[in-house]
BAKOLDO-984645 format. One line per 3 residues: number of its first residue (from 1); their letters; for each residue x, y, z of C-alpha. Coordinates in nm, 3 decimals. Example, Ala and Ser with C-alpha at 12.3 -4.5 7.8 and 13.67 -1.06 7.14 Angstrom:
% residues 2
1) AS) 1.230 -0.450 0.780  1.367 -0.106 0.714
This chain:
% residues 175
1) XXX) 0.000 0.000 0.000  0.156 0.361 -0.079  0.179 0.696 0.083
4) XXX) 0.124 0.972 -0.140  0.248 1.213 0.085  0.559 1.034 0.084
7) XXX) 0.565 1.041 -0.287  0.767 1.374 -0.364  0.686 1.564 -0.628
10) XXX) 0.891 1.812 -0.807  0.748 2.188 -0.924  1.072 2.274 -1.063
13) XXX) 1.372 2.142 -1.195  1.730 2.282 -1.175  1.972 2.208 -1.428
16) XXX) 2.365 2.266 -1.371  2.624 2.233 -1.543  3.023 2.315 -1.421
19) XXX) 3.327 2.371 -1.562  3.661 2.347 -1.412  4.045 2.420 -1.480
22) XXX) 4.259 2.221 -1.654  4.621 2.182 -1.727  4.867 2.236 -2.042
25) XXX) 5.007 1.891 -1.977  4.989 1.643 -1.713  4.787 1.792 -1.368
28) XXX) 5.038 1.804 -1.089  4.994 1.580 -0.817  4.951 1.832 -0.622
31) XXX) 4.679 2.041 -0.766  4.292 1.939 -0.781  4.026 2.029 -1.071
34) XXX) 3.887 2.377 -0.964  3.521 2.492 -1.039  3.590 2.767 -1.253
37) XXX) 3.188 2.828 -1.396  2.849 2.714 -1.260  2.551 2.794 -1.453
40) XXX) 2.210 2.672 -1.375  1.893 2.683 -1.516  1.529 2.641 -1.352
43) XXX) 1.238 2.505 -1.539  0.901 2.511 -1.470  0.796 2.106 -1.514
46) XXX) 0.444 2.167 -1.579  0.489 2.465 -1.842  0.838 2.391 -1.946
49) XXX) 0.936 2.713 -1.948  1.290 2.840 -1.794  1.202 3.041 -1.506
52) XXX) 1.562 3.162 -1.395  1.887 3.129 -1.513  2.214 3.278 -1.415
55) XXX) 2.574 3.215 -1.487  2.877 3.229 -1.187  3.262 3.286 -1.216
58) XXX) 3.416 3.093 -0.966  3.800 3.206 -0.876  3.978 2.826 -0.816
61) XXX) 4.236 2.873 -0.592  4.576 2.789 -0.666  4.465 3.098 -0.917
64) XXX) 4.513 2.899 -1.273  4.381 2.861 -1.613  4.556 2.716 -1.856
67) XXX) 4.618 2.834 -2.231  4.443 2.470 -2.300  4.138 2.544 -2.041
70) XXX) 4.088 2.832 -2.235  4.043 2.684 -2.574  3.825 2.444 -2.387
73) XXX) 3.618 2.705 -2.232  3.674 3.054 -2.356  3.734 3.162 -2.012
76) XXX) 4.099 3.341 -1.986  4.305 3.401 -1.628  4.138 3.736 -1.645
79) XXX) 3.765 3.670 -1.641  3.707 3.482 -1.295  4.038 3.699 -1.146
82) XXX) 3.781 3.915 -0.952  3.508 3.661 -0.837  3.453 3.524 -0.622
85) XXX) 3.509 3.191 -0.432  3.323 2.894 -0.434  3.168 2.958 -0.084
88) XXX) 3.048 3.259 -0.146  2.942 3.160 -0.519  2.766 2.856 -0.423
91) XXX) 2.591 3.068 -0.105  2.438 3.308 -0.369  2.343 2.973 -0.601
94) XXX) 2.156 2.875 -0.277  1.981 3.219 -0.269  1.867 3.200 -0.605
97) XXX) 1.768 2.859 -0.649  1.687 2.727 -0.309  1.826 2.366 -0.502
100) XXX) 1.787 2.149 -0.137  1.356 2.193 -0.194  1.404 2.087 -0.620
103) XXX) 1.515 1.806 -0.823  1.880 1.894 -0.918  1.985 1.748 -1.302
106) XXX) 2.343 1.729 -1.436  2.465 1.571 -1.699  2.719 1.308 -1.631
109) XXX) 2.917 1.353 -1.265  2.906 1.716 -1.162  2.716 1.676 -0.869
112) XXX) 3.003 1.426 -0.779  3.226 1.663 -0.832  3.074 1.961 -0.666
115) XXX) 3.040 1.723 -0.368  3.426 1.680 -0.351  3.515 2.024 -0.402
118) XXX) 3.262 2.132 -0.134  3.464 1.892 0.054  3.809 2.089 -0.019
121) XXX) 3.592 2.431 0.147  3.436 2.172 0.430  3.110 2.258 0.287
124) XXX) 2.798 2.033 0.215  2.685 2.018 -0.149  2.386 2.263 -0.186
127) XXX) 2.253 1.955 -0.457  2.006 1.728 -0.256  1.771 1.541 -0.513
130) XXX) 1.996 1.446 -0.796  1.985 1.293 -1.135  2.219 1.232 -1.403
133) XXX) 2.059 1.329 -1.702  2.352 1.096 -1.903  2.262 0.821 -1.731
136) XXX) 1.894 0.794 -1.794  1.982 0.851 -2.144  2.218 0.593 -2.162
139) XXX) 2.003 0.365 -2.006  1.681 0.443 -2.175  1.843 0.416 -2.537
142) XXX) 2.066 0.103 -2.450  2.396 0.235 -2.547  2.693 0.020 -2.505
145) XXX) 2.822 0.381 -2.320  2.772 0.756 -2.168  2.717 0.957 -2.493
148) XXX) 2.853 1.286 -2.484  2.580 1.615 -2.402  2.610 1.642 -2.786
151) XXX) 2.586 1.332 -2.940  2.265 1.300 -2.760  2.056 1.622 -2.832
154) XXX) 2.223 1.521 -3.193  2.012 1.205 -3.172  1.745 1.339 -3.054
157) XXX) 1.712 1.611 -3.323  1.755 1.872 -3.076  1.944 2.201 -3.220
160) XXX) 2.252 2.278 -3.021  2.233 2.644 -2.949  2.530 2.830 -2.754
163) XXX) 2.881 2.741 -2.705  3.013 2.403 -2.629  3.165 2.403 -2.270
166) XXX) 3.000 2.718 -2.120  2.817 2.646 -1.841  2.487 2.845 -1.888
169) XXX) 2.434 2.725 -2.240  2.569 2.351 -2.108  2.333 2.381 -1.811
172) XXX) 2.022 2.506 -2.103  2.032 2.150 -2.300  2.023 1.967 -1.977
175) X) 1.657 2.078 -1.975
């Protein structure tokens, strides 16, 4: 016999999508990935309309991005120089999005990986109610792996529109 009230069921969707530093060559063993960009998206999931969407520099600390990050990216050392941290970056995400009370969607592991480097700050992820987006795909389609963000809206017949690797427009096809 079920509970509906212990069924939970979700308003509004957020969608996030990060990007972090990388290296020129070979990371040094000393160094971890950095957040460098968070942008989320919220969708209504009755009207499927975006109700709110915002884009955040994150400074990594060490203070690096590489000349390959930026090809990756299009962000240069100069554009997150000023912003800043995650803390305070992911306290304002919090503010705007209030993610603990909404299903939380990546694609592939970010919410992993926003989990660990909450972990470098001794922080708790803001993400509570997470799915992988890339997962359910892979899954629902059968594929022998994790197709890349592209590959699938390519399959699905969905038009890429933005940059590859920015977080806002990354964080946009989740949804």
């Amino acid at each position: 016999m079920g509970n509906k009230d212990s069924e939970v069921q979700f308003e509004r969707a957020v969608y996030i999508d990060l990007e972090w530093n990388c290296w020129d060559s070979t990371k040094p063993t000393t160094q971890h990935r950095e957040i460098i960009e968070i942008g989320a998206v919220e969708l209504n999931l009755e009207t499927l309309e975006i109700e709110l969407q915002k884009d955040y520099l994150v400074r990594p600390r060490p203070f690096d991005i590489s000349d390959r990050c930026t090809a990756i990216t299009g962000l240069t050392a100069a554009d997150p120089k000023c912003s800043p941290l995650l803390p305070e970056v992911l306290a304002r995400f919090e503010q705007d999005f209030s993610p603990k009370q909404k299903m939380c969607c990546t694609w592939g592991h970010d919410s992993e990986f926003l989990a660990e480097a909450c972990g470098r700050y001794k922080l708790r992820s803001p993400l509570r109610n997470c799915v992988d987006v890339a997962q359910l795909f892979w899954r629902n389609f059968l594929l022998r792996s994790q197709p890349s963000l592209r590959t699938a809206m390519d399959a699905l017949g969905i038009q890429f529109d933005g940059v590859a690797h920015t977080a806002l427009a990354d964080a946009k096809k989740h949804g």
